[in-house]
KEBA-334526 format. One record per residue (C-alpha): x, y, z. Coordinates in steps of 0.02 Angstrom, whole numbers, plus 32768, in hexadecimal, padded with zeros to 4 digits. Layout:
// KEBA-334526
XYZ ...
// end
This chain:
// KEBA-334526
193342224FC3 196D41BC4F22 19E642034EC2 19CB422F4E0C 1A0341CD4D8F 1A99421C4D23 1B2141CD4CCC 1BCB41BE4D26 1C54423B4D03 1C8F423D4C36 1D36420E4C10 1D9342904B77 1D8342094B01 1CCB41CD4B1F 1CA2427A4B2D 1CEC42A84A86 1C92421F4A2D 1BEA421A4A7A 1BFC42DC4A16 1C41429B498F 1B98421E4974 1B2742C049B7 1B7C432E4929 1B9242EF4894 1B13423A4898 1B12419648A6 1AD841004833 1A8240C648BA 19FF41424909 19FD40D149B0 1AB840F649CE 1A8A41B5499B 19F741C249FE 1A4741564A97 1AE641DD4A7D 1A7542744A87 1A3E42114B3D 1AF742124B8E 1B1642AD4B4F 1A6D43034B8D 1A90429C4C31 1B4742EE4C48 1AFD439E4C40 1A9E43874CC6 19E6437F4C6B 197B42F94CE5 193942774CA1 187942B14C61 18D1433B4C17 193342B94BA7 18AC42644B7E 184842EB4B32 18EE43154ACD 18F342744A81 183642314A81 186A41B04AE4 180C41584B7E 187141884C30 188E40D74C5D 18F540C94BAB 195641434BBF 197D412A4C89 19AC40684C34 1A1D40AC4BD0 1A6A41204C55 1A8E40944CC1 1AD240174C33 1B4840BD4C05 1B8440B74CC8 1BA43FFA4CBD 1BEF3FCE4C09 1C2940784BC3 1BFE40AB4B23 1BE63FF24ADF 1B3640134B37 1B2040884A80 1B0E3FEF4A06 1A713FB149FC 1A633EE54A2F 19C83EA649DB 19683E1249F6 18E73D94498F 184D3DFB495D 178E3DD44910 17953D9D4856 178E3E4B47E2 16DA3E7247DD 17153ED54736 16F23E9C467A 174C3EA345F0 16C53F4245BF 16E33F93465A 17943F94464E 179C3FDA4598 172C405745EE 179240874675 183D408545FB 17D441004583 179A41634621 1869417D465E 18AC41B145C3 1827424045A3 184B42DC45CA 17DE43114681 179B43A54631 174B4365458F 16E44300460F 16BB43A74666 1734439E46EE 178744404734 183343F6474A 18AD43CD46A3 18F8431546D5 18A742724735 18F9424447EF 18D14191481D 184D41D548AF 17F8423B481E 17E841CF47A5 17A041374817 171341C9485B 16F241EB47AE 16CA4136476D 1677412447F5 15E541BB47F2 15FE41BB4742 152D41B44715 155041684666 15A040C946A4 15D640C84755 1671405F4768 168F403A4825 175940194839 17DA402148BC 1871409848A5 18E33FF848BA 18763FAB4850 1878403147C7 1929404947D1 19563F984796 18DE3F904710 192A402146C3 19C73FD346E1 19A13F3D4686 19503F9745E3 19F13FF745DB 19B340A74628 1A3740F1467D 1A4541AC46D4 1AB841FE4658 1AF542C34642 1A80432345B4 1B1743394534 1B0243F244B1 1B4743FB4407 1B3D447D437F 1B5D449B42C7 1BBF45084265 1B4845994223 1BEA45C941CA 1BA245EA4106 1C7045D040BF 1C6F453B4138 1CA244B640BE 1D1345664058 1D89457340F7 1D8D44B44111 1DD5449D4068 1E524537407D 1E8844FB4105 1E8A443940C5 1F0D44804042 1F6744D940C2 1F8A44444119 1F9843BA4090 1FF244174015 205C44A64046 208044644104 212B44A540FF 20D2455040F0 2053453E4172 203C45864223 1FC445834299 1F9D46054325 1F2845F843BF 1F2546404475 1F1845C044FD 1ED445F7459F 1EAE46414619 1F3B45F64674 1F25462C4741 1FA0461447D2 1F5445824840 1F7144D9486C 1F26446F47CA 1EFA43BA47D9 1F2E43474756 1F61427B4750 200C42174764 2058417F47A3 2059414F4862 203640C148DA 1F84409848E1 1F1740F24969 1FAC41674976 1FA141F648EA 1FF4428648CF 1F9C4316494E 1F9443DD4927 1F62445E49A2 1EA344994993 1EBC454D4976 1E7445AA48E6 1E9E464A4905 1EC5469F4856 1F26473C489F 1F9C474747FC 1F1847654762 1F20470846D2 1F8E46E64634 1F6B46A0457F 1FE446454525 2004467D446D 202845F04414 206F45CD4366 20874546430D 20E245014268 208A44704208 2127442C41A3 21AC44064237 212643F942C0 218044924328 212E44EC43B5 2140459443FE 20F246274467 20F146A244DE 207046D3458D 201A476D4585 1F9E47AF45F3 1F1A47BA4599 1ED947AB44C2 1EE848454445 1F214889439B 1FCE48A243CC 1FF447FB440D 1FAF47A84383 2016481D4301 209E47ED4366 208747484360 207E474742A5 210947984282 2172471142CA 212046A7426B 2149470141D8 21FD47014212 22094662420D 21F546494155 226246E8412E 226946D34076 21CA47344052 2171469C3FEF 20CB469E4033 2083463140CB 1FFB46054114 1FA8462C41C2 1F1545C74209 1EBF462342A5 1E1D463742F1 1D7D46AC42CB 1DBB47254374 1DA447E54362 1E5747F84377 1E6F479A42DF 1DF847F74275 1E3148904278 1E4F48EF41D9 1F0D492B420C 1F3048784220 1EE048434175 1F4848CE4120 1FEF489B4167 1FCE47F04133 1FA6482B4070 205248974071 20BC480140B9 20694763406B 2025472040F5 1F6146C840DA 1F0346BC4170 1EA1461D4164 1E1C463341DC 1DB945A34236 1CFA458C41F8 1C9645C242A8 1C7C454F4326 1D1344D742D9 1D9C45044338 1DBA445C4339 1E074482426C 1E9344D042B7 1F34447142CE 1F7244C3436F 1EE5447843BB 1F3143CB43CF 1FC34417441B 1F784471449B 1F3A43DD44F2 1FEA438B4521 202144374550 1F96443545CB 1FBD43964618 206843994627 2091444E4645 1FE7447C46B7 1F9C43D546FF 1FF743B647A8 2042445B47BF 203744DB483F 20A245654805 20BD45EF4878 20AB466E47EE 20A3469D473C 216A46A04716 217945E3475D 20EC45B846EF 21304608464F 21DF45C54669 217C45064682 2115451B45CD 21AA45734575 220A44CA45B6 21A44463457D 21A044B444D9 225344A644C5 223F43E144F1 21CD43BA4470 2228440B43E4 22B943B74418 224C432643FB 21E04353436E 21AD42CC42DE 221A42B64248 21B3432B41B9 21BF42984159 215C422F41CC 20D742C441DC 20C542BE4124 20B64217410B 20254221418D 1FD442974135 1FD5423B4097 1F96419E40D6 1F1241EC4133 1EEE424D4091 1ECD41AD4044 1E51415040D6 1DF041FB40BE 1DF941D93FFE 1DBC41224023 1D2A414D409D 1CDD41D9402D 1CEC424E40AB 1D5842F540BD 1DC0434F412A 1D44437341BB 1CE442D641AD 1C74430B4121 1C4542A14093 1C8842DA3FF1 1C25433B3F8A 1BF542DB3EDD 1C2443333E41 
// end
């Protein structure tokens, strides 16, 4: 009795990329589909079975089976040969281009995005003006008209009605009383377990970190503050957000300009911030909170700064708990203020780019200036 056909015995590599193509896609649906074969194959589906996964015809996949046991994974990558002329014209291809790039359900379809096997079954039945195409075939014409599988990107807008109020607050804040400015932010949550990141190393030997995920220590938030004028940077991890952190937080901030002139504090739209005990302190002690328009976090200066904390302090670390990771932030912290820019430098930077805003018409924020 014949044997049946199978795929030999998966090496850790091959089998870690023949998931990696199964997971997250390929640019080329052969190597997907041919992927989705080996891997079906190793899991001990027969062949017939395979071939009704993958709407393919037995013989193709039992090809591609044996090419895997012969040449490895370099049986994936398609090797194509001289075809017919395209059969296509110029109409039919505007057609088809029109046909990708509209959404499957304004043409009654029960599914929200176009696979290459959809679309091609599509054209083809479509009654108006059937369009018979291969998937090969399809997938380099929408290659060459520039049609490319891309990630469905969201935005929003500020429904903020002081949007352009806090802006220009803030805009002051910064421009022209910097040496009275702080800003104040929580950065988290910051977990115990192994967090990938990028650095320098031989090439096709990188930097490894164990697997694990296992987040058996809770969570922290950094409180961060920091001062415009001398670009200086401090904090402190708590375990979680509320009034009295953020009171606390202020009133170092408030410390550090101990001559009671008043100052300014630019923070987020967060309940903790809101609160009315909060507001009231900062009346008695001169301290205006200059809060971010919603949805523009981005208007807050600690923002920048939270990003090179991130990479430097978090990205390649595997702290074993929260005191090792505190300690690494709070030393980086102490690094970069060692380092800090001259405040003569930051406000020559924020004169010049004063005046290329000035130039362009447009405002802090990007907006074009309002005419008088």
């Amino acid at each position: 009795m014949a044997q049946p056909v199978r795929v030999r015995g998966l090496t850790e590599q091959e089998g870690q990329k023949l998931q990696h193509i199964v997971r997250r896609g390929s640019t080329s649906s052969v190597r997907f589909r041919r992927a989705m074969m080996l891997l079906a194959s190793a899991g001990g589906n027969t062949v017939p079975v395979i071939a009704r996964l993958v709407q393919a015809d037995e013989d193709t996949v039992r090809d591609v089976i044996h090419k895997f046991n012969e040449i490895g994974l370099a049986c994936l990558n398609p090797r194509w040969a001289g075809g017919r002329p395209r059969l296509l014209s110029p109409d039919d291809e505007d057609f088809v281009a029109v046909t990708a790039t509209t959404r499957p359900t304004r043409l009654g379809k029960p599914f929200t995005r176009w696979s290459i096997r959809k679309l091609a079954d599509h054209l083809r039945h479509n009654p108006a003006r059937p369009v018979r195409i291969g998937r090969e075939a399809l997938r380099c014409l929408l290659a060459r008209r520039g049609i490319t599988f891309q990630r469905t990107k969201t935005w929003k807008e500020s429904p903020d009605a002081a949007f352009d109020t806090k802006l220009a607050r803030i805009e002051y804040a910064i421009n022209d009383r910097p040496d009275r400015t702080f800003a104040f932010d929580e950065f988290g949550p910051l977990g115990i377990r192994p967090t990938a990141g990028s650095c320098w190393a031989e090439q096709g030997r990188p930097d490894r970190l164990p697997a694990t995920y296992r987040r058996t220590h809770g969570i922290t938030y950094f409180h961060g503050c920091y001062s415009v004028g001398d670009d200086q940077m401090w904090g402190i991890n708590r375990r979680r957000k509320g009034i009295d952190h953020t009171w606390a937080a202020l009133r170092t901030i408030r410390a550090a300009r101990p001559d009671g002139a008043p100052i300014y504090v630019i923070l987020d739209n967060l309940s903790a911030h809101l609160n009315w005990r909060i507001r009231r302190w900062a009346v008695r002690n001169k301290v205006e909170l200059c809060f971010t328009p919603t949805y523009a976090s981005w208007a807050n200066p600690i923002e920048a700064h939270f990003g090179p904390l991130r990479q430097f302090t978090l990205a390649n670390s595997n702290h074993p708990n929260h005191t090792v990771q505190t300690r690494a932030l709070h030393a980086y912290l102490r690094w970069r203020n060692k380092n800090a820019r001259h405040p003569d430098v930051l406000a020559a930077q924020r004169r010049e780019r004063a005046r290329i805003r000035c130039e362009k018409g447009i405002r802090w924020g990007g907006r074009p200036l309002k005419v008088a």
